[in-house]
Backbone bond lengths (Angstrom), bond angles and torsions (degrees), N, CA, C in turn:
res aa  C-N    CA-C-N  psi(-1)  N-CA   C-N-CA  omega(-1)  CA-C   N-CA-C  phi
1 X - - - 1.446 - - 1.527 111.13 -
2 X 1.691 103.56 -39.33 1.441 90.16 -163.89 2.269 104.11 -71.62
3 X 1.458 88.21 -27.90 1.587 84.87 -175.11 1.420 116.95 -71.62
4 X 1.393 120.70 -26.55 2.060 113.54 155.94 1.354 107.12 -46.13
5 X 1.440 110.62 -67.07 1.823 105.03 -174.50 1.392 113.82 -48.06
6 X 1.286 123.76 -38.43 1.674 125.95 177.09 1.332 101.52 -62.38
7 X 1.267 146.46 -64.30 0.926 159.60 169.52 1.991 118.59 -23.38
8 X 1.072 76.54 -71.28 2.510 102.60 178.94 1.841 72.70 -63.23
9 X 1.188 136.46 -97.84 1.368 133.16 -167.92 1.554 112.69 -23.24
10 X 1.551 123.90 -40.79 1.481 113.70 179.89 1.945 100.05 -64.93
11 X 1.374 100.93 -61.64 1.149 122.38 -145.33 2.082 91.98 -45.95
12 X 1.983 98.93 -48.28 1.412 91.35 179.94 1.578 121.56 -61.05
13 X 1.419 121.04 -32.65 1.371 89.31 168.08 1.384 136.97 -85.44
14 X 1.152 104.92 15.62 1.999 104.42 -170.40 1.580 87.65 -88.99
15 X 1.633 122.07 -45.13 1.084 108.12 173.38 1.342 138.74 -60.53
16 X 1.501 121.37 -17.89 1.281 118.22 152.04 1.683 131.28 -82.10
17 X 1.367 105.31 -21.71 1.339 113.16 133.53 1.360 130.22 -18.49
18 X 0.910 104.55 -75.64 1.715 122.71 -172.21 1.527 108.24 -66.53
19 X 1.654 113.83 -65.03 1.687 112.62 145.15 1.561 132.85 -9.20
20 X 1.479 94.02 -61.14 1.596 91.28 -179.85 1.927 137.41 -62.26
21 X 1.800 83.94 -21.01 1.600 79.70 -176.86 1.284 107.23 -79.67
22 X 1.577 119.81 156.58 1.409 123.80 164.14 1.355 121.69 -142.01
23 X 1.208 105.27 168.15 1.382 99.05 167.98 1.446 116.07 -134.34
24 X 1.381 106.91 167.60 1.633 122.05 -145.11 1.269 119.19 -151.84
25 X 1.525 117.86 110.73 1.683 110.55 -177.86 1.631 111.00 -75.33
26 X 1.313 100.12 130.15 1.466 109.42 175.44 1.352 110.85 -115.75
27 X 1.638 115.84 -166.56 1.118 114.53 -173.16 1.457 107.16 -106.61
28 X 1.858 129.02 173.83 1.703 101.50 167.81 0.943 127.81 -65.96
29 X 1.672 119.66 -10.25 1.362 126.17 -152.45 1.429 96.21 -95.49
30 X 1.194 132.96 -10.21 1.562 140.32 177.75 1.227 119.83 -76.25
31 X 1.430 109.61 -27.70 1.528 136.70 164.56 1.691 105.29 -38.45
32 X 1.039 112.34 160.49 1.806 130.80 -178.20 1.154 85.57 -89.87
33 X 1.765 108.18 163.29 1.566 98.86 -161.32 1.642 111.19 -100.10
34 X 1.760 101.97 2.17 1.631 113.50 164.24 1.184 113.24 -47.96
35 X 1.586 108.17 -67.38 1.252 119.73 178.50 1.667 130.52 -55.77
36 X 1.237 108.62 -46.86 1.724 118.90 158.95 2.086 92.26 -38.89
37 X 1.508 108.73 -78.38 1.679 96.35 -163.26 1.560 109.51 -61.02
38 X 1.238 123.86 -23.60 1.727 90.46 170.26 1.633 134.68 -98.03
39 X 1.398 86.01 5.13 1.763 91.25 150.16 1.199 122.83 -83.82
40 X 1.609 109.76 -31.23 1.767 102.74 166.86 1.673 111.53 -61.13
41 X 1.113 111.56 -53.85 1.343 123.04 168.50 1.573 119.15 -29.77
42 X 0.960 109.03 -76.26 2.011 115.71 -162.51 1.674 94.77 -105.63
43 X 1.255 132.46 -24.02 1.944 112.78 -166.33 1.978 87.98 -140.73
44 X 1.462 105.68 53.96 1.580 100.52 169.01 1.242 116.09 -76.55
45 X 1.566 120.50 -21.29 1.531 128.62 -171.66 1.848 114.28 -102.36
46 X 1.214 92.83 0.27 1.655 93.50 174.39 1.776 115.92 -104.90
47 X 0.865 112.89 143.50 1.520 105.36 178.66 1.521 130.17 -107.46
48 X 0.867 104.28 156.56 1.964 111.12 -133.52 2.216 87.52 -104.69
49 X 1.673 92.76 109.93 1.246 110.19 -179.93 2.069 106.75 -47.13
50 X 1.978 75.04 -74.03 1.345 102.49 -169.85 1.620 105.84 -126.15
51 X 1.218 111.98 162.33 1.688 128.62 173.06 1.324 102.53 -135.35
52 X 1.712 123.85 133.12 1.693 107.02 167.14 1.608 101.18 -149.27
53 X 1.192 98.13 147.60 1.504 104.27 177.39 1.812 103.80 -99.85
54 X 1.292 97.70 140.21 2.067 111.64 -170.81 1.977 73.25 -120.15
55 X 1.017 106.13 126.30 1.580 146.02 154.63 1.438 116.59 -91.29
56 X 1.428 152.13 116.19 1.109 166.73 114.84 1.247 128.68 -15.88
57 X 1.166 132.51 -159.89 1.394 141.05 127.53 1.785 87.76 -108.67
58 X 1.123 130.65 -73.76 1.546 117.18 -160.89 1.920 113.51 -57.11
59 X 1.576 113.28 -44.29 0.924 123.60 -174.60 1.206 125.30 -138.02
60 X 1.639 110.85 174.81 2.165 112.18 -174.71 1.553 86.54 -127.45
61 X 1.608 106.76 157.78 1.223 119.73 -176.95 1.436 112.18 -155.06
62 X 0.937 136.08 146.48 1.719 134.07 -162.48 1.531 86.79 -120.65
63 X 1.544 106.00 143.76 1.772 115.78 150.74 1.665 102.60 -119.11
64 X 0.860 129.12 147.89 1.738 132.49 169.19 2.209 89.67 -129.66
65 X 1.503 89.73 130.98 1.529 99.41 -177.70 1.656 97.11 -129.20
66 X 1.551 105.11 122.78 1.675 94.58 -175.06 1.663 95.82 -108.16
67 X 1.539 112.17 -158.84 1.181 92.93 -129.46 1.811 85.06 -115.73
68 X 1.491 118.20 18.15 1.404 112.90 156.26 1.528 120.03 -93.31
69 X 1.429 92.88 17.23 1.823 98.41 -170.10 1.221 114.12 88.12
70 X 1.580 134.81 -12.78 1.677 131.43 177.95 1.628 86.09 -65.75
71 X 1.268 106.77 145.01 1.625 142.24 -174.67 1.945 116.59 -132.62
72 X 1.215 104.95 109.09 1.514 115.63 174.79 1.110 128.14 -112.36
73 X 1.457 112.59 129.44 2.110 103.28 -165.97 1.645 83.29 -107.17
74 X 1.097 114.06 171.27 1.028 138.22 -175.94 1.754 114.62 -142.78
75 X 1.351 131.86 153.95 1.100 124.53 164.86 1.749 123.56 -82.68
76 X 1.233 126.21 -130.71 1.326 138.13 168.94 1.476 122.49 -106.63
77 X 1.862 105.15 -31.72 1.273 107.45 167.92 1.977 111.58 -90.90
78 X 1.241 108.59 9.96 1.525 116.39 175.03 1.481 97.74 85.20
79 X 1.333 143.12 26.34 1.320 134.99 165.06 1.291 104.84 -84.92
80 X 1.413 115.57 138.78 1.466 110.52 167.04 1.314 137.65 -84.36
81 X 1.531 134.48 146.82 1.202 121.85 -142.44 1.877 99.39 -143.72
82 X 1.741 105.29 10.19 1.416 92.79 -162.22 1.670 89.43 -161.51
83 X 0.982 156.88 152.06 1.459 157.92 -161.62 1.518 98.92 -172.01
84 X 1.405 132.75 115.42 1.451 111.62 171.51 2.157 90.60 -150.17
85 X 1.286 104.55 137.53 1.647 107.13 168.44 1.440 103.23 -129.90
86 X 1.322 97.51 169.61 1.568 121.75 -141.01 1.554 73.45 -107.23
87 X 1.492 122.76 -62.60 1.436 122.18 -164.70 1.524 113.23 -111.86
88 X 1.317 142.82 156.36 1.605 130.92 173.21 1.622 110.72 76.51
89 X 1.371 119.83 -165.44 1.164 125.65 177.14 1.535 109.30 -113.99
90 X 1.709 110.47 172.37 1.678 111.78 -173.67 2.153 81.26 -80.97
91 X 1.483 82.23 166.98 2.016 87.31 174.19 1.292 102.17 -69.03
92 X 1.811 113.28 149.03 1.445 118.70 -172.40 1.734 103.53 -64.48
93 X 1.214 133.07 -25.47 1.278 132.36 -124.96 1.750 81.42 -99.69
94 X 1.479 119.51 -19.78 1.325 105.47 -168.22 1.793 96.11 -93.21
95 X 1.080 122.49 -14.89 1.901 111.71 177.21 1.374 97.89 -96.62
96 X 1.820 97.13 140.14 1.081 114.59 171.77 1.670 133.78 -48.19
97 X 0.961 126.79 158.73 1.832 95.21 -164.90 1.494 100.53 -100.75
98 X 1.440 122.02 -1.30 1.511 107.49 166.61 1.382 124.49 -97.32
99 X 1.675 110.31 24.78 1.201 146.70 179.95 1.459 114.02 -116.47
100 X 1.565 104.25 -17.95 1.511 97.82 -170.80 1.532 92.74 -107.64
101 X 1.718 110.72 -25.14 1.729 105.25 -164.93 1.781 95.20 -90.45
102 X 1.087 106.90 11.44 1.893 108.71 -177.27 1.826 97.92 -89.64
103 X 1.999 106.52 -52.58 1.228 116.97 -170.93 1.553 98.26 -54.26
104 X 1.044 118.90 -54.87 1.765 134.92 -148.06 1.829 96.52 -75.91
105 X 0.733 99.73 -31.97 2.016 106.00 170.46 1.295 112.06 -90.04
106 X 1.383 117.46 -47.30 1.779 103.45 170.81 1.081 128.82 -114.96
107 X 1.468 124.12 33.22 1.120 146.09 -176.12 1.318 135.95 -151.23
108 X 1.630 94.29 9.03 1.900 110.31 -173.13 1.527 103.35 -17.83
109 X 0.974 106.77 153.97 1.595 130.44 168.23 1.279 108.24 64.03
110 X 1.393 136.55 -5.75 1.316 122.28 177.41 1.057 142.00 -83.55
111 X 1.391 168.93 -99.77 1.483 145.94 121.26 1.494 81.21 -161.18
112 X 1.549 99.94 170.45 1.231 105.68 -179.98 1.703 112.45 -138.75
113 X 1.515 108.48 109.55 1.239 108.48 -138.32 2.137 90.11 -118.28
114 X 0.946 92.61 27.18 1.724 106.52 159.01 1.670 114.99 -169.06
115 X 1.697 87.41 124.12 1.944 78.12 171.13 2.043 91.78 -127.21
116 X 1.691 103.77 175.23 1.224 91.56 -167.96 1.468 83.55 -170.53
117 X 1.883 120.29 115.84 1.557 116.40 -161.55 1.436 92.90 -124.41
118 X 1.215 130.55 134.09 1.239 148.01 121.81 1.067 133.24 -68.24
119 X 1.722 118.69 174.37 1.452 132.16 172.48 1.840 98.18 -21.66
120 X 1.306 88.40 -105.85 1.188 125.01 -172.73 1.708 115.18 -45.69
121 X 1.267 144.29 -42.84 1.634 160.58 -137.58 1.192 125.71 178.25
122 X 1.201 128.16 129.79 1.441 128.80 -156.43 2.039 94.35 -121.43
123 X 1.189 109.51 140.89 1.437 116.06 -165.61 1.618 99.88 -117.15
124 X 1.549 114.16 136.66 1.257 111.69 162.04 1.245 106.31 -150.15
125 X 1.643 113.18 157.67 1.412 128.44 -171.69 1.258 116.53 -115.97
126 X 0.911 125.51 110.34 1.531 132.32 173.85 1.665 131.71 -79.52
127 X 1.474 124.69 135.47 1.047 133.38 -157.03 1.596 116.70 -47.04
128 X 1.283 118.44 3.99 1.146 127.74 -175.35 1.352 120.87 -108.51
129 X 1.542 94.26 1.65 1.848 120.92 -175.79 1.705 88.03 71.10
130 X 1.038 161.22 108.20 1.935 170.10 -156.26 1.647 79.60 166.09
131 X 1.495 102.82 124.07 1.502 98.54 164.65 1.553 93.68 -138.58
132 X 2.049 99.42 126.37 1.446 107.98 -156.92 1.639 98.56 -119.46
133 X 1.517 106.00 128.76 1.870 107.70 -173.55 1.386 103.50 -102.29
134 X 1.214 120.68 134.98 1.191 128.33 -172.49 1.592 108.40 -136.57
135 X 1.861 105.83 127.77 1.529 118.11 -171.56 2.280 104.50 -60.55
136 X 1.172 104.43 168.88 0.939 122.86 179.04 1.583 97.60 -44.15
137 X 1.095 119.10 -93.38 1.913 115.43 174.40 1.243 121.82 -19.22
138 X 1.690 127.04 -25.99 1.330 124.67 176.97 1.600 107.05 88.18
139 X 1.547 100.32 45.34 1.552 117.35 164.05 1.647 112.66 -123.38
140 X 1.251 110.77 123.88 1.268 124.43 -175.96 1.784 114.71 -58.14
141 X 1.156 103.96 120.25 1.780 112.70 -168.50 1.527 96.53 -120.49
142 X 1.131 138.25 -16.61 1.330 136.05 161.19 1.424 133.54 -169.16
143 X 1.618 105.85 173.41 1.792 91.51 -156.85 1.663 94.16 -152.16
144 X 1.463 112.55 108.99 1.761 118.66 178.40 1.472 103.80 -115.13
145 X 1.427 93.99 131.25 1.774 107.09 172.05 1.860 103.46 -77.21
């Protein structure tokens, strides 16, 4: 008995858990001010569809979606954590360059029109849909068609 009640008790709070996060159109100017400068920075000439803040219970996260379809996540402190376009490539200045001189040698001609960095490995997708994971040092640890 007592482990059902432990149990119905987990289950109810994950579901309000899950309940609680939301999301919310804001403005850019609501943005952290990381995020405000690297949209001035790298997407000053594109114009910004939507902006939304995703709320958690653990964490906040910004997306800004402009209006050729390029899509930017952002974290909580406004660092960005996600770069992906619909058309063209992400800007060179944000891939690492032993990531860019790896693509450009074994991948001539392709662009790489999503990157996406974590802790540990930073992920990018190339115009050919090849999506190549690469360890912290900028050594390739895996490769999905």
């Amino acid at each position: 008995m007592k482990k059902t009640l432990f149990f119905l008790m987990c289950f109810i709070v994950l579901h309000i858990s899950a309940c609680a996060s939301a999301d919310k159109p804001i403005s850019k100017k609501e943005l952290p001010q990381a995020a405000q400068t690297f949209i001035q920075t790298y997407f000053s000439d594109k114009a910004i569809t939507l902006v939304k803040q995703d709320t958690d219970v653990a964490r906040k996260t910004y997306d800004v979606v402009f209006a050729d379809g390029t899509e930017v996540e952002f974290n909580g402190k406004g660092l960005w954590t996600e770069v992906s376009t619909m058309t063209g490539a992400v800007p060179q200045d944000l891939v690492p360059e032993i990531i860019r001189t790896f693509v450009s040698r074994k991948y001539a001609g392709q662009t790489i029109c999503r990157i996406e960095r974590e802790r540990a490995k930073t992920e990018v997708k190339l115009s050919n849909g090849l999506e190549l994971t690469f360890n912290k040092d900028g050594r390739l640890i895996d490769i999905d068609n």
